[in-house]
C-alpha positions in Angstrom: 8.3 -6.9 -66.6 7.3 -7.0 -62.8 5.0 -3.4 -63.1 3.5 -5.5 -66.0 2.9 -8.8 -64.0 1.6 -6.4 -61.0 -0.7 -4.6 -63.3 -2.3 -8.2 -64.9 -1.9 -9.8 -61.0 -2.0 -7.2 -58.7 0.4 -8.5 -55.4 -3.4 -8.1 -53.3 -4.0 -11.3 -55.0 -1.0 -13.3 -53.1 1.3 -15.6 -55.2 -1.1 -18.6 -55.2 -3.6 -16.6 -57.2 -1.1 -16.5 -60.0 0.1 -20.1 -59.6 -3.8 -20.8 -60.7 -3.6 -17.7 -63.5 -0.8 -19.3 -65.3 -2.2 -22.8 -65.0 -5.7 -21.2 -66.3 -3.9 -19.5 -69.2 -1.8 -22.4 -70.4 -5.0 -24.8 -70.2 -6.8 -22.2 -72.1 -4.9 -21.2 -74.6 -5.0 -24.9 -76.0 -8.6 -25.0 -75.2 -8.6 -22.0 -77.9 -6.7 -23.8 -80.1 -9.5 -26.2 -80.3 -12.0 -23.8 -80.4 -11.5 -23.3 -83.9 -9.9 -26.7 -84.8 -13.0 -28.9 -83.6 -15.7 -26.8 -85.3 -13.6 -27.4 -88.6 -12.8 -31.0 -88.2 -17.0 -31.6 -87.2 -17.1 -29.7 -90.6 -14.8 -31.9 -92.7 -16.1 -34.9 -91.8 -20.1 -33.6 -92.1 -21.7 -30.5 -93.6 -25.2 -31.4 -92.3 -26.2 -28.5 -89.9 -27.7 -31.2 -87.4 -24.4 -33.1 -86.5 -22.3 -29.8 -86.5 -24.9 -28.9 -83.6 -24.5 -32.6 -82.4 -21.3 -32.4 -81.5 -21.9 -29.0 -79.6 -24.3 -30.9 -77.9 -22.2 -33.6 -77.3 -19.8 -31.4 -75.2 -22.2 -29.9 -73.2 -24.4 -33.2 -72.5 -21.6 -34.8 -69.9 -22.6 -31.6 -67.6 -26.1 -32.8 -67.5 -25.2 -36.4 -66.7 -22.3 -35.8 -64.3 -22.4 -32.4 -63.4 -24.3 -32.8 -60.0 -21.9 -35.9 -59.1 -18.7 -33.8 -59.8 -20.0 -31.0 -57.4 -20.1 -33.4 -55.1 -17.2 -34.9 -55.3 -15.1 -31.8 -55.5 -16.6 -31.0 -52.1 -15.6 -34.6 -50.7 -12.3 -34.9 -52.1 -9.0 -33.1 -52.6 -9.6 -30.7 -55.2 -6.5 -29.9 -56.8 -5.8 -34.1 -57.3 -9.3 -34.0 -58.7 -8.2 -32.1 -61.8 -5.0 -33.4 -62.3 -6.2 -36.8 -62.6 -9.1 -35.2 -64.9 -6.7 -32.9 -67.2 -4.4 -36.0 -67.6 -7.8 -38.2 -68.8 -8.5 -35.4 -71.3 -5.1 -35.4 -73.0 -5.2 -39.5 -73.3 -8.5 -39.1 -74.9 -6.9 -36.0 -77.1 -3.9 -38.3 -77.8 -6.3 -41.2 -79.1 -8.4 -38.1 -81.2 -5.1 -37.1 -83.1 -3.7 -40.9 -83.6 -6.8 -41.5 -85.3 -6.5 -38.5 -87.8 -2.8 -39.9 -88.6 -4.0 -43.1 -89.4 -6.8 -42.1 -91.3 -9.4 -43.7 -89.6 -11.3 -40.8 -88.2 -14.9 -40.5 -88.9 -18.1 -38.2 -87.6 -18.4 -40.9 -85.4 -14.9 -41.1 -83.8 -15.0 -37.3 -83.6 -18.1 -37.4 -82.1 -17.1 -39.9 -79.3 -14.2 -38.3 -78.4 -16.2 -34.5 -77.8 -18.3 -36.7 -75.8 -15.6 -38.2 -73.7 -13.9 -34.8 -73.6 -17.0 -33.2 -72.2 -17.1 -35.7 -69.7 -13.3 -35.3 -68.2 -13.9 -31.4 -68.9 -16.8 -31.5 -65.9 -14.8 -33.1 -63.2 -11.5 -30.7 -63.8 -14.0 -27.4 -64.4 -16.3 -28.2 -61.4 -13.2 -28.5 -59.5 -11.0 -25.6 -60.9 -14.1 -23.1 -59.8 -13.6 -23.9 -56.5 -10.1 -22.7 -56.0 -10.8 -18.9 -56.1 -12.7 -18.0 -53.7 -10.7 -20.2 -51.3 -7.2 -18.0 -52.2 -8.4 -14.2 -52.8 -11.1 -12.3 -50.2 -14.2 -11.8 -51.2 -13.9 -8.1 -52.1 -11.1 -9.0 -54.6 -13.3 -11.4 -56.6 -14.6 -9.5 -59.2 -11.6 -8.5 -60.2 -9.6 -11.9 -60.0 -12.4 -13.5 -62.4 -12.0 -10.3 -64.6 -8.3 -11.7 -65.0 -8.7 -15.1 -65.4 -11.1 -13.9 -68.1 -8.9 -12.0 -69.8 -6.4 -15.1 -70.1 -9.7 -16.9 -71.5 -9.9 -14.3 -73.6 -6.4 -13.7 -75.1 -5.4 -17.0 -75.2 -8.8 -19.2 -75.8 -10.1 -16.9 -78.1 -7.8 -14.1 -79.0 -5.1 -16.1 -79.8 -5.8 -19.8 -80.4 -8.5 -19.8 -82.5 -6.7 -18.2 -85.6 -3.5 -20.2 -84.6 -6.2 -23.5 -83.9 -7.2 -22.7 -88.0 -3.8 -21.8 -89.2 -2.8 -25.6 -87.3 -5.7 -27.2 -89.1 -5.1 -25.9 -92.6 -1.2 -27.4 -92.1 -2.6 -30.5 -91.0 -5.5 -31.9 -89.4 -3.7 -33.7 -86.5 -1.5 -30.8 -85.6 -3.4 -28.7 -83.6 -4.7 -31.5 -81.0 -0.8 -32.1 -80.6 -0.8 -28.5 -79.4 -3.8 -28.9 -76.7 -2.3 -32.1 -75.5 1.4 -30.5 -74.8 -0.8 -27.0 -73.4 -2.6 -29.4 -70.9 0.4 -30.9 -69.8 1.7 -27.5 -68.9 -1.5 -26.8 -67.3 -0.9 -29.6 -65.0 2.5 -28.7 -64.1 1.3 -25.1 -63.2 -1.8 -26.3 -61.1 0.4 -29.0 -59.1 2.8 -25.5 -57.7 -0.8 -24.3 -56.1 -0.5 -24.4 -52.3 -4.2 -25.9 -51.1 -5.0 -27.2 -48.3 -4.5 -31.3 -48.9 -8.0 -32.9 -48.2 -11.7 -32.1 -48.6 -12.3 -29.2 -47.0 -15.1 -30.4 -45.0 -14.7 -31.8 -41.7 -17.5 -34.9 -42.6 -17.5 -36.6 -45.0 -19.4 -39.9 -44.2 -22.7 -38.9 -45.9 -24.1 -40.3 -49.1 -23.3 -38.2 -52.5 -27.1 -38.4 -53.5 -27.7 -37.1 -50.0 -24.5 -34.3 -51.0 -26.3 -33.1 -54.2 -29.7 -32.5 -52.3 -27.7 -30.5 -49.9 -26.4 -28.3 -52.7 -29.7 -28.1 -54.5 -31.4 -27.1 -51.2 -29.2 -24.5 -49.6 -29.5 -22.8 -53.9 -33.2 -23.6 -53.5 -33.1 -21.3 -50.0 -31.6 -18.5 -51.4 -33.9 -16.8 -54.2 -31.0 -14.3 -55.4 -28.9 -17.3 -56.1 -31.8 -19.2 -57.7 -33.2 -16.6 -59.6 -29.8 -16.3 -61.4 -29.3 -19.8 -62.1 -32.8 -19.2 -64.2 -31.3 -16.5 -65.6 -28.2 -18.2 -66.9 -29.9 -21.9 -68.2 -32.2 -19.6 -70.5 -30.0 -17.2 -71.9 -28.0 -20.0 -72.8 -30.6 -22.0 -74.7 -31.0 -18.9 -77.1 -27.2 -18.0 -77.1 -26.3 -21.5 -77.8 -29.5 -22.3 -80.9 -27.6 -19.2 -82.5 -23.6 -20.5 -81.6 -24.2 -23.9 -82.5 -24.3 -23.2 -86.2 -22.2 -20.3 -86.2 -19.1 -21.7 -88.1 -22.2 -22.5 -91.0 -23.6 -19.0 -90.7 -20.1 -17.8 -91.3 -19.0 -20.0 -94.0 -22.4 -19.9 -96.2 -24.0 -16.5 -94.9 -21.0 -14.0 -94.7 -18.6 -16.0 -96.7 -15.9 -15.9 -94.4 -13.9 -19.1 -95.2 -12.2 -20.9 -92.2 -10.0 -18.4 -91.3 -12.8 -16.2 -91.3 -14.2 -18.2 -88.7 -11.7 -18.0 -86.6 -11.4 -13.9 -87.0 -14.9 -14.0 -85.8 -14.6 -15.7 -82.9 -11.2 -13.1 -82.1 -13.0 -10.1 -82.4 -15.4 -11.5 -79.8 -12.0 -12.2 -77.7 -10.6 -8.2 -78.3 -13.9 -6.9 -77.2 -13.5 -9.4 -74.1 -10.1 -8.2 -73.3 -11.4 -4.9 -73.7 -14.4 -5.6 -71.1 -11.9 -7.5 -68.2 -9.6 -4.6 -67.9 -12.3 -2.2 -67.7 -14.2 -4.4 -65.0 -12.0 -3.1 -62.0 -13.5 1.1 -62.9 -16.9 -0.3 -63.6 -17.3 -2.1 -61.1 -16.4 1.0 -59.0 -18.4 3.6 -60.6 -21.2 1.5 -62.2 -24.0 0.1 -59.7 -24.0 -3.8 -60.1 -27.6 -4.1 -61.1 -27.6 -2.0 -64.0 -23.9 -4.0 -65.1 -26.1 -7.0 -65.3 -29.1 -5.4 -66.5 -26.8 -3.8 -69.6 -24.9 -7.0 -70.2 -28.2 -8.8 -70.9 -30.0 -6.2 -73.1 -26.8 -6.2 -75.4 -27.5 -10.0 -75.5 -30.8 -9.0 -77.0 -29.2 -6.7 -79.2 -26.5 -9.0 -80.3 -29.0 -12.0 -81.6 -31.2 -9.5 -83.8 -27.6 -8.0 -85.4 -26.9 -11.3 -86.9 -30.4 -12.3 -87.7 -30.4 -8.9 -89.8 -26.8 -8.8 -91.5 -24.9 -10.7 -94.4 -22.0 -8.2 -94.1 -18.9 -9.6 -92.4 -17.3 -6.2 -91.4 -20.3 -5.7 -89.4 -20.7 -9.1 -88.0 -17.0 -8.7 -87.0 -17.9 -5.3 -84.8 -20.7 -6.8 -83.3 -18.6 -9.7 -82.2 -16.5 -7.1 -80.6 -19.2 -5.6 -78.9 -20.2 -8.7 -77.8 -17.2 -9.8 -76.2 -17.2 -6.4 -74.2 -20.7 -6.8 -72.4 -19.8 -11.1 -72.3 -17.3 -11.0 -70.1 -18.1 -8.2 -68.2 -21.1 -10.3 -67.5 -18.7 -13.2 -66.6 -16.9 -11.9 -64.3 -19.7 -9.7 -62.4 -21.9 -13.0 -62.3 -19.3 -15.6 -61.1 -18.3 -13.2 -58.3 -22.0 -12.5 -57.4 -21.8 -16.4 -56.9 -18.9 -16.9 -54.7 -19.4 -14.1 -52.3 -22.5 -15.5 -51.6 -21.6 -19.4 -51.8 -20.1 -20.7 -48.7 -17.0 -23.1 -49.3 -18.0 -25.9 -48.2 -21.0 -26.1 -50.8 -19.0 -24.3 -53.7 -18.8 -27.4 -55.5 -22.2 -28.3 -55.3 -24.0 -24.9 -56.0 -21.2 -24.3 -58.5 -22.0 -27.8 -60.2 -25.9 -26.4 -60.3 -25.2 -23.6 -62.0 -22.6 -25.7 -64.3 -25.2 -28.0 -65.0 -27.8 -25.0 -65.8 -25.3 -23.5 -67.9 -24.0 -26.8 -70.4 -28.3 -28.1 -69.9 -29.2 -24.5 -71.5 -26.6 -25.3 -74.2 -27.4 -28.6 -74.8 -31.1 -27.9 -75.6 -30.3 -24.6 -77.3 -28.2 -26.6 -79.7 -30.4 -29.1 -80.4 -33.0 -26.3 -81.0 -30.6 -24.6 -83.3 -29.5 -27.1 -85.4 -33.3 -28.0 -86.0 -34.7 -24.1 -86.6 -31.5 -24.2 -89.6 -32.5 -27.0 -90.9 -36.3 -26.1 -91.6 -35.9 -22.0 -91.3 -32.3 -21.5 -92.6 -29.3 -20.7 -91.0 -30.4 -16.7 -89.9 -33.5 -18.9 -88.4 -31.7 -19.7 -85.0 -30.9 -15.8 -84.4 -34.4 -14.9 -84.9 -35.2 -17.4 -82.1 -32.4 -16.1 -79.8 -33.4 -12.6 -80.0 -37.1 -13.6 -79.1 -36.1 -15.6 -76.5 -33.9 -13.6 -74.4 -35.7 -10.3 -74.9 -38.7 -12.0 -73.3 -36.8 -13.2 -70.5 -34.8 -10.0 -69.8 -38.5 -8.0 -69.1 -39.5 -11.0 -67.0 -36.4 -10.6 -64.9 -35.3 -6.9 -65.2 -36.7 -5.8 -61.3 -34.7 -9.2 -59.8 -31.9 -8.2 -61.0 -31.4 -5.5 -58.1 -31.7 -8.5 -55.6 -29.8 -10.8 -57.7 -26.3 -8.5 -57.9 -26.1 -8.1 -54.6 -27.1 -11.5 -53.5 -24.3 -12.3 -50.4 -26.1 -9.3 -48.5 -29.6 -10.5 -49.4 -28.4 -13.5 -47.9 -26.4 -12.4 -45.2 -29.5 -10.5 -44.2 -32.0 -12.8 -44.1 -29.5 -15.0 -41.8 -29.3 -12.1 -39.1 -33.0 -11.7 -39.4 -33.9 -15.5 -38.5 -31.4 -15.4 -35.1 
């Protein structure tokens, strides 16, 4: 059992890096029951393509209103109270979700309110939660400690609680929010054992948030690497998320999967991923960075114009694998590029940037997506991503060099301004 705990935490990581592991994994895996259970309760209340993609949107939206303030919060406060007090807020509104399915008095509407208010405590406890890693591993070790923290996402969000998040639903529709709500509790537990320093971790905190955020967006603004990824991420997003919006649709009405099938869908995508993390450590070694970004991106490309082009759900299920390899590998290499190069202090606010990039790119990609189904059909949105994100890989393909190897850029361009 140890030679197994070793081999998923390696001791290089200290203790505290696995007190935030199994607190990440708990949380996750009822975040992946939900994956599955949400789509199919948006679905039983609604089959119009637009308010499926709503309440994608709906999740998303929060980052866009409260994003920035989180960052700056997170970098004002202590950060391990912040999400506590933000997980515990997202199992009352969880608690209120599953009464109201009990008592039969859930509608599109309720459901919708509730991803709203779920967004809204998910951007306070994430903002936070991003913080924590590169203030407990050295920088060197933080590709691979996102690569495992991935592979619980993976496992456990996808891997695992999607089919178990379906298998809940079709037993009853209440049932598998009961899981996530006794999953976050757990979370919390886990969390609370992390040894952080208690406070803010700046020294000063007497200045005005709005004048916080315009810190964050300035030092991001300074650093073209960093900014040119942030780009990078808010439009692949828009085309990943037209397509992902109406993906439980596409695989109920154009492969005929059932909701089951759904949720096999979205596990392939997770054995790819787990597939991907545990490989990260050897590519990272023997691959150069730049061409690990520039692959994970073209196999975006790829991805979108697979499902625009197929009806057969054997094949949609490998490319889901495959997509779950390059995904993650893409996770973790981009995240780490990130915090090497972010310095603590403004982790929370550049971190909340790129938040904000990533949940605004989703937000308008699933409003675009659930208008392109409506008027082109349900392959429609693919089309669009696979336009969309070819274009802006060639626009971006020479950055990417700078971009993977931003902290030196940036370390660089410090020494040459002494």
């Amino acid at each position: 059992m140890g030679r197994i705990l070793d081999a998923v935490a390696p001791v290089r990581l200290g203790p505290r890096f696995r007190w935030l592991m199994a607190s990440t994994w708990v949380a996750n895996l009822g975040d992946g029951i939900a994956l599955a259970a949400g789509p199919l309760l948006v679905a039983s209340q609604t089959s119009s393509p637009a308010l499926v993609s709503l309440a994608f949107l709906l999740v998303g939206l929060p980052w866009l209103l409260f994003g920035l303030f989180a960052g700056a919060v997170a970098d004002r406060v202590d950060r391990k109270r912040m999400v506590v007090i933000a997980n515990l807020l997202r199992i009352v509104v969880l608690g209120m979700l599953a009464t109201s399915i009990v008592t039969g008095v859930v509608s599109i509407a309720v459901v919708l309110g509730a991803m709203f208010l779920l967004g809204t405590a998910e951007v306070y406890a994430d903002t936070a939660y991003r913080t924590f890693l590169p203030m407990i591993v050295d920088k060197a070790d933080l590709g691979v400690a996102n690569a495992r923290l991935q592979a619980g996402f993976i496992t456990l969000n996808q891997f695992a609680g999607a089919p178990v998040g379906a298998a809940l639903f079709a037993v009853g529709m209440a049932v598998p929010f009961g899981a996530q709500i006794a999953c976050g509790l757990l979370a919390v537990v886990l969390v609370s054992r992390l040894a952080l320093p208690a406070g803010p971790v700046r020294d000063d905190v007497d200045t005005h948030v709005l004048r916080d955020i315009g810190d964050g967006f300035r030092w991001l603004m300074a650093h073209p690497p960093v900014r040119t990824l942030a780009l990078v991420i808010v439009t692949f997003n828009i085309t990943w998320a037209a397509a992902w919006a109406i993906l439980v649709l596409y695989s109920l009405e154009v492969l005929d999967m059932g909701p089951v099938g759904y949720g096999l869908l979205t596990s392939a995508a997770a054995a790819g991923g787990l597939v991907g993390t545990f490989l990260f450590g050897w590519l990272e070694q023997h691959v150069s960075l730049a061409t690990l970004m520039r692959a994970c991106l073209a196999l975006e490309v790829v991805m979108h114009l697979g499902f625009a082009l197929t009806t057969a759900a054997w094949l949609a299920l490998l490319i889901m694998f495959g997509f779950g390899v390059y995904a993650f590998v893409w996770g973790a290499l981009s995240q780490a590029v990130r915090q090497r190069a972010v310095p603590t202090e403004f982790q929370g606010r550049v971190g909340s940037v790129y938040s904000v990039a990533i949940h605004g790119g989703i937000v308008i990609g699933s409003g675009l997506g659930g208008i392109i189904a409506e008027h082109g059909g349900l392959t429609a949105p693919f089309w669009f991503a696979f336009v969309g994100s070819g274009v802006t890989l060639v626009l971006v393909w020479r950055q990417l060099a700078h971009i993977a190897h931003a902290d030196e850029e940036i370390r660089r361009s410090a020494d040459e301004g002494l």
